[in-house]
C-alpha positions as CSV (number, residue, x, y, z in Angstrom):
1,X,31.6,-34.8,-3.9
2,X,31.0,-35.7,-0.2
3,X,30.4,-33.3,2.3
4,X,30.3,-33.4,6.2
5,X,28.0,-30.7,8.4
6,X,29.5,-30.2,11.7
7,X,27.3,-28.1,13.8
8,X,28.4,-26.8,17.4
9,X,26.0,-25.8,20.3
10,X,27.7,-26.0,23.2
11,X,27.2,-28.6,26.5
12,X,28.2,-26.9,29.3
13,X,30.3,-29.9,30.5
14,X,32.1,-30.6,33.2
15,X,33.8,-27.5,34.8
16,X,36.4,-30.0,35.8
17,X,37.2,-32.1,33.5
18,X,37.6,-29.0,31.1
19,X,40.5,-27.2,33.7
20,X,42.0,-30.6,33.4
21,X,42.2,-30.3,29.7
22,X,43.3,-26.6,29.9
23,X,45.9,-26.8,32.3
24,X,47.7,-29.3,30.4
25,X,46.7,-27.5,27.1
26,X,48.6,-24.3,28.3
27,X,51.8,-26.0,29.7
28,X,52.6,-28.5,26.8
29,X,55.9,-27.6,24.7
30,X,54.8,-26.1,22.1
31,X,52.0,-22.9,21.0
32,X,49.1,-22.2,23.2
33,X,46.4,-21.3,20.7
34,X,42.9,-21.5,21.7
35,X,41.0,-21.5,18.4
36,X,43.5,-23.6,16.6
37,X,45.0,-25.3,19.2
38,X,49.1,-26.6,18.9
39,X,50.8,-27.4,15.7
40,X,53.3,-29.7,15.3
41,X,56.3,-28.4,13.9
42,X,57.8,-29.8,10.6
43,X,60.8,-30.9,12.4
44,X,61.1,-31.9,15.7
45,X,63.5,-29.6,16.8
46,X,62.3,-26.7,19.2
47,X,61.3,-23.4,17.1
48,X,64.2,-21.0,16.1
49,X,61.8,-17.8,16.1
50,X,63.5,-14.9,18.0
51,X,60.2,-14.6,20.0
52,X,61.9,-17.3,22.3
53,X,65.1,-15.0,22.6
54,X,62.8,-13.0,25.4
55,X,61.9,-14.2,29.1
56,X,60.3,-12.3,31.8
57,X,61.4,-12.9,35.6
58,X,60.5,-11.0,38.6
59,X,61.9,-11.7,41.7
60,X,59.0,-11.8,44.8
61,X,56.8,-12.4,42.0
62,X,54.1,-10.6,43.5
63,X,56.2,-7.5,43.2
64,X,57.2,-6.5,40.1
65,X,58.1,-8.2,36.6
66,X,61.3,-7.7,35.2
67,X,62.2,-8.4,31.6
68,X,65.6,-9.8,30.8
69,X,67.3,-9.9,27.2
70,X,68.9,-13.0,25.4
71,X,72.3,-12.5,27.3
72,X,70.4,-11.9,30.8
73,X,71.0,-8.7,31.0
74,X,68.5,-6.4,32.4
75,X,66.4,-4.0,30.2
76,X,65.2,-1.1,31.8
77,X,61.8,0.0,30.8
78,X,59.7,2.9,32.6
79,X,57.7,1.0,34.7
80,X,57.0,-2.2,36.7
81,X,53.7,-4.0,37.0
82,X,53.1,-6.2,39.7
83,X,52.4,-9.7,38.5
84,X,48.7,-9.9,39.7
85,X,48.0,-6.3,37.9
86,X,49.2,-7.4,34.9
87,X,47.7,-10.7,34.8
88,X,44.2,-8.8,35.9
89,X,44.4,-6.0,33.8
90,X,45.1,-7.8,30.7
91,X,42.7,-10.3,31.8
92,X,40.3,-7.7,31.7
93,X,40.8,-6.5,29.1
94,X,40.0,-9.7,27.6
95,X,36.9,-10.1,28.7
96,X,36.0,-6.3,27.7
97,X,37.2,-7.2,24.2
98,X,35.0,-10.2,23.4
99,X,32.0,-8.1,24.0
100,X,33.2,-5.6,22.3
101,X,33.5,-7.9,18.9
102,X,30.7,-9.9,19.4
103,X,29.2,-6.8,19.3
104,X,30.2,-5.7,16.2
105,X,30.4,-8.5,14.0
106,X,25.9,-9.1,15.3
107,X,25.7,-5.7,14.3
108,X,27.8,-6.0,11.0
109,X,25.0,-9.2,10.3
110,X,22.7,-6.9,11.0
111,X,23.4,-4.5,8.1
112,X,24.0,-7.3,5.5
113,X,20.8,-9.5,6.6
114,X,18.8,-6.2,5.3
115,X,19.9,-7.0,1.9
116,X,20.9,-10.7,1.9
117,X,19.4,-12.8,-0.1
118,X,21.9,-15.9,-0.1
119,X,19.8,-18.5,1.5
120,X,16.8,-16.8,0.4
121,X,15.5,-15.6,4.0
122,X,18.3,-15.9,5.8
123,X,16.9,-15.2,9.5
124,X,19.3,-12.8,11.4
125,X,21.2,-14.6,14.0
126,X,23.1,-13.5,17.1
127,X,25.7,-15.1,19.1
128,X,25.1,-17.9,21.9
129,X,26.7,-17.6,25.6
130,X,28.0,-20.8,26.9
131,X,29.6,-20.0,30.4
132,X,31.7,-22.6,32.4
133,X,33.5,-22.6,35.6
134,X,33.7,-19.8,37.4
135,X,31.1,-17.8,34.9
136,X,29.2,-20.5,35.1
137,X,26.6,-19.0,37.5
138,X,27.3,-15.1,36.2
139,X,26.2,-14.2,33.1
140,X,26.4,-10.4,33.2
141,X,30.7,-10.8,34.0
142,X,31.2,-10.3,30.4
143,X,29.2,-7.0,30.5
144,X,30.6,-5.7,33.1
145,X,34.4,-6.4,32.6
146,X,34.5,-7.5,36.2
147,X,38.0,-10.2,36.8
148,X,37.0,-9.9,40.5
149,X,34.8,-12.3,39.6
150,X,37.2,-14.8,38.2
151,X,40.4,-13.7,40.7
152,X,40.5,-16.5,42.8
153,X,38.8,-19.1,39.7
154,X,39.3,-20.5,36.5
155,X,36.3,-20.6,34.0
156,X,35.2,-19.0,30.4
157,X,32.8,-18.1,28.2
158,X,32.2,-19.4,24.6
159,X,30.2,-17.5,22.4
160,X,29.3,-18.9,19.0
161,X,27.3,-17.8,15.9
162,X,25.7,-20.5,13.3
163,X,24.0,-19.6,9.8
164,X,24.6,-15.6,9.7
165,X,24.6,-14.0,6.5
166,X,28.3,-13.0,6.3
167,X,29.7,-15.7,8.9
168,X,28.4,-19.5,8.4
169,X,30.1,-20.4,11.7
170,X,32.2,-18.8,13.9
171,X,33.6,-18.8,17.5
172,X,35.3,-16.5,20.3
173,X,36.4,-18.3,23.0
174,X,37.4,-16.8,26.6
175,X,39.3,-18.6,28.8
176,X,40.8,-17.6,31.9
177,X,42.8,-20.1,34.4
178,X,43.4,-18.6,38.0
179,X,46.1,-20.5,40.5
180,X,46.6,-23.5,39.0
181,X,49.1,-26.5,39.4
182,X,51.7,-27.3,37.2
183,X,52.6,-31.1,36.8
184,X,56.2,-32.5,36.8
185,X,55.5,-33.1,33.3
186,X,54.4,-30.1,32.5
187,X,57.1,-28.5,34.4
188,X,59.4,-30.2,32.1
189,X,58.0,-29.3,29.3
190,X,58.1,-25.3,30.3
191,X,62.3,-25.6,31.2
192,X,62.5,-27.4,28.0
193,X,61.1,-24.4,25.5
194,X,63.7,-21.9,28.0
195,X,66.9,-20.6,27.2
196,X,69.6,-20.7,29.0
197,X,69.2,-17.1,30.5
198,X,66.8,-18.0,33.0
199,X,68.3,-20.7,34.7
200,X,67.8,-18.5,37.8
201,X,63.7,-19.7,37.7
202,X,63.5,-23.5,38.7
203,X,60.0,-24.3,37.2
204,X,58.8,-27.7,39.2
205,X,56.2,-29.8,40.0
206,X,53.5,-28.3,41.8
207,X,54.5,-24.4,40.9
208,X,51.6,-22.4,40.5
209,X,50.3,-20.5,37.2
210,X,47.5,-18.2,35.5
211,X,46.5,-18.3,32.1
212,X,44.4,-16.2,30.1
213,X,43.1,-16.0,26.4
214,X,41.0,-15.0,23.9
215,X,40.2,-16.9,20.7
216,X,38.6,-16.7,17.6
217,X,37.7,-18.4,13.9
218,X,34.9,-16.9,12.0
219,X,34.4,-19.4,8.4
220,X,32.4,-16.7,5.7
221,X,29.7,-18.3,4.2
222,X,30.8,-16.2,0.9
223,X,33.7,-17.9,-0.9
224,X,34.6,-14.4,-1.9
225,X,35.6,-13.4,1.9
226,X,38.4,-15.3,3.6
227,X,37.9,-17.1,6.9
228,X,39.6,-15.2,9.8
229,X,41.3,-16.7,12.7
230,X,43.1,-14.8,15.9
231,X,44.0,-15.1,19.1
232,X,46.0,-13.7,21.9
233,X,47.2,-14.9,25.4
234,X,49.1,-14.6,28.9
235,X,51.0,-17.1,31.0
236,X,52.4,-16.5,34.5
237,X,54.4,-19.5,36.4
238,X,55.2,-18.7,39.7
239,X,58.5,-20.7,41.3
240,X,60.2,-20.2,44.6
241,X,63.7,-21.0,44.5
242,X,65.8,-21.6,47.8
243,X,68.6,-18.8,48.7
244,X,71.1,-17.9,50.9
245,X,71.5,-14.4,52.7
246,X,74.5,-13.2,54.2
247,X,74.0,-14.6,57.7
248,X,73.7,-18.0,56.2
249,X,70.1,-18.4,56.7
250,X,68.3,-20.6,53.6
251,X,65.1,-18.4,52.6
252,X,62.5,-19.1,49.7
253,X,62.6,-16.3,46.5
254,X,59.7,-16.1,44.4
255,X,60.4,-15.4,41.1
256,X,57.7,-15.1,37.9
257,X,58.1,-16.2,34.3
258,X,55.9,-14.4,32.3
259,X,55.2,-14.3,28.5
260,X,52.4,-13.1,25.6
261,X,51.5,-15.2,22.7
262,X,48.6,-14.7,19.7
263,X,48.1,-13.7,15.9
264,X,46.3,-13.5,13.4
265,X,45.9,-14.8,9.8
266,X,43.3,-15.2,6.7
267,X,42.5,-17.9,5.0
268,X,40.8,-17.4,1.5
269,X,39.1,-18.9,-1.1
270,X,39.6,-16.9,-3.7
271,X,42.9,-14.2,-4.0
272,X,42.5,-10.4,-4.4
273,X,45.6,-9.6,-3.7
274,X,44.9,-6.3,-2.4
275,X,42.8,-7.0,0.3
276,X,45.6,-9.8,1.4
277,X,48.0,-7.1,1.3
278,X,45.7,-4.8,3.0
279,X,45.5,-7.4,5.8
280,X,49.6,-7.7,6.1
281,X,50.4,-3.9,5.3
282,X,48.0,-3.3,8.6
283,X,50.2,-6.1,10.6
284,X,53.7,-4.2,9.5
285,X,52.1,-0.7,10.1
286,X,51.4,-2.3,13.8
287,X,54.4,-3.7,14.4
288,X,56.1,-0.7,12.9
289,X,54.9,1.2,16.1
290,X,56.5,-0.7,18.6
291,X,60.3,-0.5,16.6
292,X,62.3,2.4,17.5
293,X,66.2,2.1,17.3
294,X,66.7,4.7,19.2
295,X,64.7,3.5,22.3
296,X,66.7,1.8,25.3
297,X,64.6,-1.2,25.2
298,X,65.3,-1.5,21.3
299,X,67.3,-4.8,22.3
300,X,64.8,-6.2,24.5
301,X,61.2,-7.1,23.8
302,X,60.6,-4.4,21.7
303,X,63.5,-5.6,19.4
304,X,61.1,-9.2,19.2
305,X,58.3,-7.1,17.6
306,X,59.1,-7.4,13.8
307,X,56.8,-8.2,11.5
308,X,58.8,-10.0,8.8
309,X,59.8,-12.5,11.9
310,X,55.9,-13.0,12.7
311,X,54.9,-13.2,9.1
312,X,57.3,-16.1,8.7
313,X,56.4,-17.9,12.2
314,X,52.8,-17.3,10.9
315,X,53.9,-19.5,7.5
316,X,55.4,-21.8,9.0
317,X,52.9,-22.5,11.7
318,X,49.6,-23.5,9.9
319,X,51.5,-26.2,7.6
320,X,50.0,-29.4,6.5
321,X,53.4,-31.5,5.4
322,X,51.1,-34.4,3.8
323,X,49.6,-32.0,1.5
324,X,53.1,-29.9,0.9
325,X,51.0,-26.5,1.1
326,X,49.7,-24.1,3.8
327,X,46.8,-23.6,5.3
328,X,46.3,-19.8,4.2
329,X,47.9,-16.9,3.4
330,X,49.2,-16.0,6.8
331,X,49.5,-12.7,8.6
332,X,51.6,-13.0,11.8
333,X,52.7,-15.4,14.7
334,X,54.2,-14.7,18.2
335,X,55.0,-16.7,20.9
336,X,56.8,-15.8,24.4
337,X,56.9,-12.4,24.0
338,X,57.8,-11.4,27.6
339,X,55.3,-9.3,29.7
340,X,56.4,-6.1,30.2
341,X,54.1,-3.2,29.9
342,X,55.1,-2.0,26.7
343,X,54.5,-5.9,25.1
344,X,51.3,-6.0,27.0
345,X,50.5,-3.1,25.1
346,X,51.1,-4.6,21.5
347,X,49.5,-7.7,22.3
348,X,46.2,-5.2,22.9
349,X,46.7,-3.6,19.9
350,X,46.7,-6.1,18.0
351,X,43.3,-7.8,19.4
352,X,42.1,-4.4,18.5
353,X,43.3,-4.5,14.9
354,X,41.3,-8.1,14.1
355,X,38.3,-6.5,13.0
356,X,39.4,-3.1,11.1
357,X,42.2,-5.8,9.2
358,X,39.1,-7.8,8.1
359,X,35.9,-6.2,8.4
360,X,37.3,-3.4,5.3
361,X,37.4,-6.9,3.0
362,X,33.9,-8.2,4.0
363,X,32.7,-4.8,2.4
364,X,34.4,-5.0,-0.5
365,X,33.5,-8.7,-1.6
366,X,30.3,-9.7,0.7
367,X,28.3,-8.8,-2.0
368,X,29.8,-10.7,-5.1
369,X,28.1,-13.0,-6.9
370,X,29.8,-16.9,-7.2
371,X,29.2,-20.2,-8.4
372,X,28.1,-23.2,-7.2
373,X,31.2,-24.4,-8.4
374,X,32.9,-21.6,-6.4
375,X,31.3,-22.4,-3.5
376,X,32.4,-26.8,-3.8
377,X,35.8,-25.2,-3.7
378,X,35.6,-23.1,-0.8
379,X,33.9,-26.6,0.8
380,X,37.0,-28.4,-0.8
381,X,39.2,-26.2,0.8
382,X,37.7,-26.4,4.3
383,X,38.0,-29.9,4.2
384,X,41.9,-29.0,4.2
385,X,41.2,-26.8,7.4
386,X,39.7,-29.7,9.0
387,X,42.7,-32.0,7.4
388,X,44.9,-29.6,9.7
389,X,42.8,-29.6,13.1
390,X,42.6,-33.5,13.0
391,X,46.0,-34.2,11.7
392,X,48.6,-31.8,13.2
393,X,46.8,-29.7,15.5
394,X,47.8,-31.3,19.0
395,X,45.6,-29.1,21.4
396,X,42.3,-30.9,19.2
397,X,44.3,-34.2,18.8
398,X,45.3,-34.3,23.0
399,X,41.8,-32.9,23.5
400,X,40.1,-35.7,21.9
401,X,41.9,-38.3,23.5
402,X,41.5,-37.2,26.9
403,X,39.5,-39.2,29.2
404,X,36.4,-37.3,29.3
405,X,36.7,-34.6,26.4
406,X,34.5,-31.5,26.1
407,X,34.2,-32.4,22.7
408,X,32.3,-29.5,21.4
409,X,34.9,-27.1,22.7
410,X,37.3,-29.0,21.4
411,X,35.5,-28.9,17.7
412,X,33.9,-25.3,18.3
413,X,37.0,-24.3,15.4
414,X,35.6,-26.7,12.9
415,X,34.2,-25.1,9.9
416,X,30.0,-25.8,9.3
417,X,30.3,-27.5,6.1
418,X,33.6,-29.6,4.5
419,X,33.8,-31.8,1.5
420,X,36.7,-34.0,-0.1
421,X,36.5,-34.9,-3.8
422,X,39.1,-37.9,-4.8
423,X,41.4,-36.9,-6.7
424,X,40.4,-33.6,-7.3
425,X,41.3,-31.6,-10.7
426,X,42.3,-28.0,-10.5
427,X,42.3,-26.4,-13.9
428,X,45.5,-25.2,-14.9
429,X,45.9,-21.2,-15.2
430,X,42.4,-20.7,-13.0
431,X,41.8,-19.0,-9.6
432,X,42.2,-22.1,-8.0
433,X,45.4,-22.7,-9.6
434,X,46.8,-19.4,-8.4
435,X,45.9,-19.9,-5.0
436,X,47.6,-23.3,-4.4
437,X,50.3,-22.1,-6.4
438,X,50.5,-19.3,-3.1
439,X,50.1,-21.8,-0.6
440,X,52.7,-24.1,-2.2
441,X,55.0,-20.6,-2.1
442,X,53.9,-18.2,0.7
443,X,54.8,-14.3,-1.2
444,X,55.7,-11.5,0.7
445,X,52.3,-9.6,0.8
446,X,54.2,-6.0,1.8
């Protein structure tokens, strides 16, 4: 058995060089994710998941934001957000939010370091602030959910926790991108993931975008508890597209494409199946709310908001094609989801639904006894996590190779401890065998 300790305290590096990673991070083809960065697809044509059915374009894209369905036809909804308030507000939001969970999950540690004895005297450990860019200087932005701060800047905060009693390692990353530039590749790469139906939106060189998002993977030091991993996100472009009015004169429209991406998903150790279908029966029950036949936005981006279509994007997502398996058990997967008020509003319920869908299975199996042999597995199985990050995650992979990488950003996903064992022996009919025969076969958990 070999095992590799990665610890992550991070630098504070270059504000710079970071934006430079981020901006072409958020414009590549395929899934912006934060904490787990892109995944290659198992083919290498584009994703089929109705998610991409959706687009959002506003004309004078500082007015208002208006959704459009597969066939272009406009959706009404109740109420139009200006761009810039819905960037901000969600933005916001964000920042309110990882305050809010950091602040639960210390004070969850807090309750179980009482009565911990894992480690012996495990010391009770809080999360670390590392602020870059334009929070680089402002500590107290986070407390006071304050995107004034950020309006005209790009920058974010990454909080991490090392050695707690409940999570070994773990990470919530803010990241907010204000104004920035898109490159002609990157332009290219945006029309290429569009469909047809917004044509009307020439993104080129040079257009101008915002970005925000909020990321998290928290690796249990209990084998008993699965790791959890989330995140959730916005992206605005903004493109002005030469027209004609009817005196013949050429003007410049500004238009907005606008979209919402995230998930969530477990990945265990060990299978009680009833707190994995506790995790995806809360998913459903979520997206659930947001489905309404008899609604008149039922076949616009409300009609994207299915579970069993997230569930399966979520499955096929966190794939490792070398190894024939997954990388968990799932939960759910969205991407382009266009920004509309009432998708704005899913996408904050289900940041608020990451820790009542996990924290209920921390309290049932925190306090289990296991192995040591329990626990080389759950190392084992890490070193499959890290497998993924390295091998088919591109964010990590086009982070690494960039010219001056913020390496511990980059790695702040990795779990604390890994370990490979050649040719390693699963017993037949064990726990172990059951699991891999789940990841072999994802189940319907609902």
């Amino acid at each position: 058995m070999v095992a590799l300790a990665l610890g992550v305290r991070s630098n504070g590096a270059s504000f710079i060089s970071t934006v430079s990673l981020l901006v072409q991070l958020l414009t590549t083809n395929d899934h912006l994710s934060f904490a787990s960065g892109f995944v290659a697809p198992r083919n290498s044509s584009p994703p089929t998941h109705p998610n991409h059915r959706g687009t959002v374009v506003a004309s004078e894209a500082r007015d208002t934001i208006e959704p459009t369905t597969a066939k272009g036809e406009g959706v009404k909804i109740s109420q139009f957000l200006p761009s810039d308030i819905l960037f901000d507000e969600f933005a916001s939001f964000l920042i309110s939010k990882q305050s809010e969970i950091i602040g639960e999950i210390e004070n969850l540690e807090r309750e179980h370091s009482k009565s911990s004895d894992s480690d012996g005297d495990v010391p009770e450990h809080m999360f670390t602030k590392d602020c870059w860019g334009a929070f680089l200087n402002d500590n107290d932005t986070a407390k006071n959910n304050d995107i004034n701060k950020v309006i005209n800047g790009s920058g974010g905060i990454t909080r991490v926790i090392q050695k707690g009693n409940i999570v070994e390692k773990g990470a919530c990353s803010l990241t907010v991108i204000k104004n920035g530039k898109l490159t002609a590749d990157r332009a290219a790469s945006i029309r290429g993931r569009q469909e047809e139906n917004v044509d009307s939106i020439n993104i080129k060189e040079g257009d101008t975008y915002c970005a925000a998002a909020l990321s998290m993977v928290l690796h249990t030091r209990s084998p008993m508890v699965p790791t959890f991993r989330s995140d959730v996100r916005i992206f605005l472009v903004e493109s002005s597209t030469p027209s004609t009015d009817s005196s013949g004169s050429t003007n410049e429209t500004k238009k907005t494409l606008a979209w919402f991406g995230g998930g969530s998903d477990l990945t265990p150790y060990y299978l009680f199946d009833d707190d994995i279908s506790f995790f995806h029966k809360e998913l459903k029950n979520l997206c659930e709310k947001y489905q309404d036949t008899e609604n008149e936005n039922a076949t616009g981006p409300t009609s994207l908001i299915d579970y069993e279509t997230m569930k399966k994007a979520c499955d096929d997502y966190f794939y490792l094609p070398a190894r024939s398996e997954h990388r968990g058990v799932g939960g759910m997967f969205f991407d382009d989801l266009p920004a509309t008020p009432t998708t704005m509003n899913f996408v904050k319920d289900v940041t608020s639904n990451w820790m009542p869908s996990w924290f209920p299975i921390i309290e049932r199996r925190q306090s289990l006894e296991y192995t040591d042999k329990q626990r080389e597995w759950q190392l084992l199985r890490r070193g499959r996590y890290l497998e993924f990050n390295l091998l088919y995650d591109r964010g990590v992979k086009f982070g690494l190779a960039n010219a001056n990488p913020r390496v511990e950003g980059v790695m702040v996903s990795a779990p604390p401890l890994i370990a490979w064992e050649y040719n390693h022996k699963i017993e037949p009919d064990s726990e172990e065998d059951r699991l891999m025969q789940i990841l072999k076969s994802p189940v319907d958990w609902v």
